[in-house]
C-alpha positions in Angstrom: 45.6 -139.3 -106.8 49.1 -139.2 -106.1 51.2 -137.9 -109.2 54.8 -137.3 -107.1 56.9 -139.1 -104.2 59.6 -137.3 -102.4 62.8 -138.9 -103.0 65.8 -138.3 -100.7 69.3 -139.1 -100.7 71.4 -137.9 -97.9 75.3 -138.7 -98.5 77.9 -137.9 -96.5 78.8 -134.8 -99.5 75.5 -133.7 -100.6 71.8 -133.9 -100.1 69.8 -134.9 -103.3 65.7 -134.6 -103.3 63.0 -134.7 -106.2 59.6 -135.3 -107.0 59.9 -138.5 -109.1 56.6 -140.1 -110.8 56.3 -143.5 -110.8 57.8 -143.7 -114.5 61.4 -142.3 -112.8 60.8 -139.0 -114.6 62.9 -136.1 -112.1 61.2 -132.9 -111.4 61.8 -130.0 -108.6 65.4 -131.4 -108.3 67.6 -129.9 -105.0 71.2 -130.9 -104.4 72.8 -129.1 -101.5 75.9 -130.1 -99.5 75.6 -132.0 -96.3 76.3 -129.7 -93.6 78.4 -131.9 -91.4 80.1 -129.2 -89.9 76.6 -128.8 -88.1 76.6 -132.0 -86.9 74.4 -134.6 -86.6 71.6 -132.1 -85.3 72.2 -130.2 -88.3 72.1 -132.6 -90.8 68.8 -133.9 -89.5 67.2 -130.6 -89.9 68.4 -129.6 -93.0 66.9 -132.9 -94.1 63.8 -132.2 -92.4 63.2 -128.6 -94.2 64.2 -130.1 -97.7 61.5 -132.5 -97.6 59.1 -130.2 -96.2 59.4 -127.9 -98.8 58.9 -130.4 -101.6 55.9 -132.1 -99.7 54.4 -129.0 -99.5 53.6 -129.2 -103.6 50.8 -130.4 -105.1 50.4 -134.3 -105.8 52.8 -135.8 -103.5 51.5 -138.9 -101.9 54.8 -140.4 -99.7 58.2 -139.8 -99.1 61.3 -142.1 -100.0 64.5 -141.9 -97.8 67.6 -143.4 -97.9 70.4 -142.7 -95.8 74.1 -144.1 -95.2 75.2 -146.6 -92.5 73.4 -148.6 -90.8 69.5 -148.1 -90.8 66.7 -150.1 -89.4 63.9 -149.5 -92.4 61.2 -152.3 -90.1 61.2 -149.2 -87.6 62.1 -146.0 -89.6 65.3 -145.8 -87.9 69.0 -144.5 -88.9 71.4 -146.3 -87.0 74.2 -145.5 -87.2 76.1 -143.6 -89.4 80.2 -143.6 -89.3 80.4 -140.5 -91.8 77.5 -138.4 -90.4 78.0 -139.3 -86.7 74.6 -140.2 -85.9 73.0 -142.6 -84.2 69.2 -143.9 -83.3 67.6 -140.8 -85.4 63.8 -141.7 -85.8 63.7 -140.7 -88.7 60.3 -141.7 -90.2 58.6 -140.3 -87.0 60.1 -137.0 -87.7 59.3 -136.6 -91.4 55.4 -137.6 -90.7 55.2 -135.6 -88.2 56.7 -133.0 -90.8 54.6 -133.6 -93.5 52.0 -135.7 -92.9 53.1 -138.5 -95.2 54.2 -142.1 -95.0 57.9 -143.0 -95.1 59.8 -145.3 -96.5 63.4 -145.7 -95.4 65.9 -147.6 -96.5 70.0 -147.6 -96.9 71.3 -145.6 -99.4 72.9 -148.0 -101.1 70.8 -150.5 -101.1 68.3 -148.1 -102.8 70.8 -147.5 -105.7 70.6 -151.8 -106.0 67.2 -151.3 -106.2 67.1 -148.3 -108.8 69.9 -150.3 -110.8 67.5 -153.4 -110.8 64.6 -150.8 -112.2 65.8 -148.6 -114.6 69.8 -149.3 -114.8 72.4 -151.5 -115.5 71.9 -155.0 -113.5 68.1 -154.9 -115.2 68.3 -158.1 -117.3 70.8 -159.9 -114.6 69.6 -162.2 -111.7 72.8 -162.0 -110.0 75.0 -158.6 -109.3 77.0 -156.4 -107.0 76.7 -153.1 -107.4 80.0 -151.1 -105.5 78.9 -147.5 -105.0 82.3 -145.5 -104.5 81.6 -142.0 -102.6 82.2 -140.3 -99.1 82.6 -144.1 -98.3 82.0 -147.4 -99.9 79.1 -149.9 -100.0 77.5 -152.7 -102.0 74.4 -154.1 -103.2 74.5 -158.1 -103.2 72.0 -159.4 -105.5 71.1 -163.0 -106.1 68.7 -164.9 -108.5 66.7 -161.2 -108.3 67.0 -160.6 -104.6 68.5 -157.6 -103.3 70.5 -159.5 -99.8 69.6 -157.7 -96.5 71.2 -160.1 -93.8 70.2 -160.7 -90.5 70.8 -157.1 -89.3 70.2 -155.6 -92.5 73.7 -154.3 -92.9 74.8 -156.9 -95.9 77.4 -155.0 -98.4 79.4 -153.3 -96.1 82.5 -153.7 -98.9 84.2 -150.8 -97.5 84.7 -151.9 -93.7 86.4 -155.2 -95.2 89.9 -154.8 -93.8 92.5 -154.8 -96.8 95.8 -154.1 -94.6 95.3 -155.3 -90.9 98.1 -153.0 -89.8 96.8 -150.1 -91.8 94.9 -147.2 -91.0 92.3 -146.8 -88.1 89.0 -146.6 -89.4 86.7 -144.5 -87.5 84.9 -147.6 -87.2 86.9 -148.8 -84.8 88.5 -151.8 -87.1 91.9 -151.0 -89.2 92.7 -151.3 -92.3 89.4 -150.3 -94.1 88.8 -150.5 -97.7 87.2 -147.1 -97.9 90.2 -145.9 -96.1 91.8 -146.2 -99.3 89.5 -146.3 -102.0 86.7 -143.7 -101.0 86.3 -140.4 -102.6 87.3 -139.2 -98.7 90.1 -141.4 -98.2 91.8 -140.5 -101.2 91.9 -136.9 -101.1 92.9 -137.3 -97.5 95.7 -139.6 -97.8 96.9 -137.3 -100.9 96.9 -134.3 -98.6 98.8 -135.8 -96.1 101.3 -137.3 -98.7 101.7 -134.3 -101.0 101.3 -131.2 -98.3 98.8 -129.8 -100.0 95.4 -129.9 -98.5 91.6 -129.1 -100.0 92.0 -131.6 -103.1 88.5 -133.6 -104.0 89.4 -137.0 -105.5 88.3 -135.5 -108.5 91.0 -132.6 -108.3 93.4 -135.6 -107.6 92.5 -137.9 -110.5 92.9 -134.6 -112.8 96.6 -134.5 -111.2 97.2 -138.4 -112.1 99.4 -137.9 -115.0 102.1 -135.3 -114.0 101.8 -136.0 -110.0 103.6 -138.4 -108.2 101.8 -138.7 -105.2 98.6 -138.6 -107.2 100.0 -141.5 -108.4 100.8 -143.4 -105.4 97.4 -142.6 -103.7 95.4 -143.6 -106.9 97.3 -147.3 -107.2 96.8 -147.7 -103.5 93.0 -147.2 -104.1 93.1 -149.4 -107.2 94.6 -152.0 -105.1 92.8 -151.6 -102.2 89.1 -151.8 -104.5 90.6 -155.0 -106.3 91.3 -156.8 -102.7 87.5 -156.4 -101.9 86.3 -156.9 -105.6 88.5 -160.6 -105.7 86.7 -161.6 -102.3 83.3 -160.1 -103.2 83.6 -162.1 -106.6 84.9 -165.7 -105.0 82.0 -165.5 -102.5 79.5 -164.4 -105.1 80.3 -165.0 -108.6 78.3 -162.0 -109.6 77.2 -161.4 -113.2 78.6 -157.8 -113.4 80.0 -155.9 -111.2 78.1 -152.4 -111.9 80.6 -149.0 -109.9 78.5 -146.1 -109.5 78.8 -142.8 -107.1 80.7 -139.9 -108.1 84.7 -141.4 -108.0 82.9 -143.8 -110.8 83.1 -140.5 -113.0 86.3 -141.1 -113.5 85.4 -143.5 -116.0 88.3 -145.4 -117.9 91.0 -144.1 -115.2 89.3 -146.3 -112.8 87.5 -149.0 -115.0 90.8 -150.1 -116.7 93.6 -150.1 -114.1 90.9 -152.3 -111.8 89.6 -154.4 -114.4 93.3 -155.4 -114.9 94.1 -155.9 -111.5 90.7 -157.7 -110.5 91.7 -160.0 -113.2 95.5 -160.9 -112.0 93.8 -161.4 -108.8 91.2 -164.1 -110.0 93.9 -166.5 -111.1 91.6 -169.5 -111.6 88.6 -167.6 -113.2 87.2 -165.3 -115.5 86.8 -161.8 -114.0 82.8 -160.6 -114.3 82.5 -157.3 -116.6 83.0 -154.3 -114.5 80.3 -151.8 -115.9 79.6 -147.8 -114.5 76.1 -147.0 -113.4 73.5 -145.7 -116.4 71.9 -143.6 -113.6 75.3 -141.5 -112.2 74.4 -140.1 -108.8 70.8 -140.2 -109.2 70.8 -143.9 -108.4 70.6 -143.4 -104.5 67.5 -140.9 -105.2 65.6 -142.7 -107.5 65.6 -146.0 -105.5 64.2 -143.9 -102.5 61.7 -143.2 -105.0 61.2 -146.9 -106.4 60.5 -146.9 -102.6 58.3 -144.5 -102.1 55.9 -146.1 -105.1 55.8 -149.3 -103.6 54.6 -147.6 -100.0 52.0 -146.3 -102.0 51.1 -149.2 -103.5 50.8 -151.2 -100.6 48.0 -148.7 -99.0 
C-alpha cells in the first residue's frame, strides 16, 4: 500500500521535493537551487537524481511533477520553458524509466491553484485567481470550482501580458512583459542596472526600500506594472480573492498595501476583490504535484 508520493517542484530558483501522504503531511524535504548555469541538460538531470533518490524509499507509490512554462501534462511533456530554456523534454518517460513509477505532470502553477483549492486560501471560494510572483509570474484562473486550462493548456500566463508596448524585450519574444517588471528576476535586474550595483535578490532590494532611491523607483514600477494585470485579470474575471503567493509574496504588507491601493484606483467603477497571501508559502507548487500524484493513484 502506498504511504508516500514524490512531489516535485522545479522553479526557475530552486528545486523543491518531498514525500507527502495523502493528508499533505511533508517528510524527506530537499530544496536545492536550479542549476541553470548547467543548462537545460543539467537541470533535467539534477531533477532526475532528486526524484530517484526519494523513490528509492520505502512506501512511495507515484511521483508528482510540476514544472514552469508551458507543459503538455495529456503526454508527460515540458514544453517550453522561457526561464529554464527547454523545450520538448519527455519528462514522464524519463522519470519511469528512472524509477519505475507513474507520473503525473502538470504546470507549476497550476499545481499551486490546485494545492490552494486543497489545503489553502481559495478553499471555501468557487471563483479565484491565484498570482504566483517568483523567477516569473503566472496565474491560476478558477471558476465556479474549475481550475481553467484553455485550449493549449497555457491559461494564466499573467506575466507575458504586455504592460508598456514599447518596454522591455521579453525573452519571449513580445515586449513589455509584466514579469519584466514585477518578477522576483526582473526586479533585482532592473535595480542592478539602475543602481550600479549588481547581485541584489528582490528580497535584498525590498530590505533597501526605505533609504534607497532606486529601490524605490524599481519597487513602484513593479507595483504598477502587477496592478495593470491585476485590473485586467479582475474586469475579465471578477474573481472572489485574489490569493499572491511565491517568494516576492514574503514581503508581505510592503507589497499587499501599496497594490491593494493601486488595484483599487484602477477599478474606478467597482469594488476591488481582497488581495490575500498564500497559507502554504512556497510549498504550494510542491504540494499540488502531490495532490497530483494522489489522484494518479487513485485512478489505478
Amino acid at each position: 500500500m502506498s504511504r508516500y508520493v514524490v512531489a516535485v517542484d522545479v522553479g526557475g530558483t530552486s528545486i523543491k521535493a518531498a514525500l507527502v501522504d495523502e493528508a499533505g503531511q511533508v517528510r524527506s524535504e530537499h530544496v536545492e537551487s536550479t542549476p541553470l548555469e548547467l543548462g537545460p541538460s543539467g537541470v533535467v538531470e539534477k531533477l532526475r537524481t532528486i526524484v530517484r533518490t526519494l523513490a528509492a524509499e520505502p512506501g512511495v507509490g507515484a511521483v508528482g511533477l510540476v514544472v514552469p512554462g508551458a507543459v503538455d501534462p495529456e503526454r508527460g511533456i515540458a514544453t517550453f520553458s522561457a526561464n529554464i530554456g527547454w523545450r520538448d523534454v519527455p519528462l514522464r518517460q524519463l522519470i519511469t524509466a528512472d524509477t519505475g513509477l507513474a507520473v503525473a505532470l502538470d504546470h507549476d502553477v497550476r499545481a499551486a491553484g490546485i494545492a490552494e483549492q486543497a489545503f489553502g486560501a481559495t478553499h471555501d471560494a468557487a471563483s479565484s485567481l491565484l498570482v504566483v510572483i517568483g523567477t516569473g509570474v503566472a496565474a491560476v484562473v478558477c471558476v465556479n470550482n474549475e481550475i481553467v486550462r484553455g485550449a493549449n493548456s497555457t491559461a494564466g500566463e499573467l506575466g507575458h501580458i504586455s504592460v508598456d508596448f514599447e518596454g522591455e524585450i521579453c525573452p519571449c519574444g513580445q515586449r513589455g512583459c509584466l514579469e519584466r517588471y514585477a518578477s522576483a528576476a526582473g526586479i533585482s535586474r532592473r535595480y542592478a542596472a539602475l543602481s550600479g550595483t549588481a547581485g541584489l535578490s528582490a528580497e535584498d532590494v525590498v530590505r533597501r526600500l526605505p533609504t534607497d532611491p532606486a529601490a524605490k523607483t524599481v519597487w513602484a514600477d513593479a507595483i504598477t506594472a502587477l496592478a495593470i494585470g491585476l485590473t485586467s485579470a479582475t474586469l475579465l474575471l471578477d474573481p472572489a480573492v485574489i490569493v499572491l503567493a511565491g517568494g516576492l509574496s514574503e514581503a508581505g504588507d510592503v507589497l499587499l498595501e501599496p497594490l491593494t491601493a493601486a488595484l483599487s484606483e484602477r477599478l474606478t467603477w467597482r469594488p476591488a476583490p481582497p488581495l490575500v497571501r498564500s497559507t502554504l508559502g512556497t510549498r504550494a507548487g510542491m504540494l499540488g504535484a502531490a495532490v497530483l500524484g494522489w489522484r494518479l493513484l487513485q485512478l489505478r
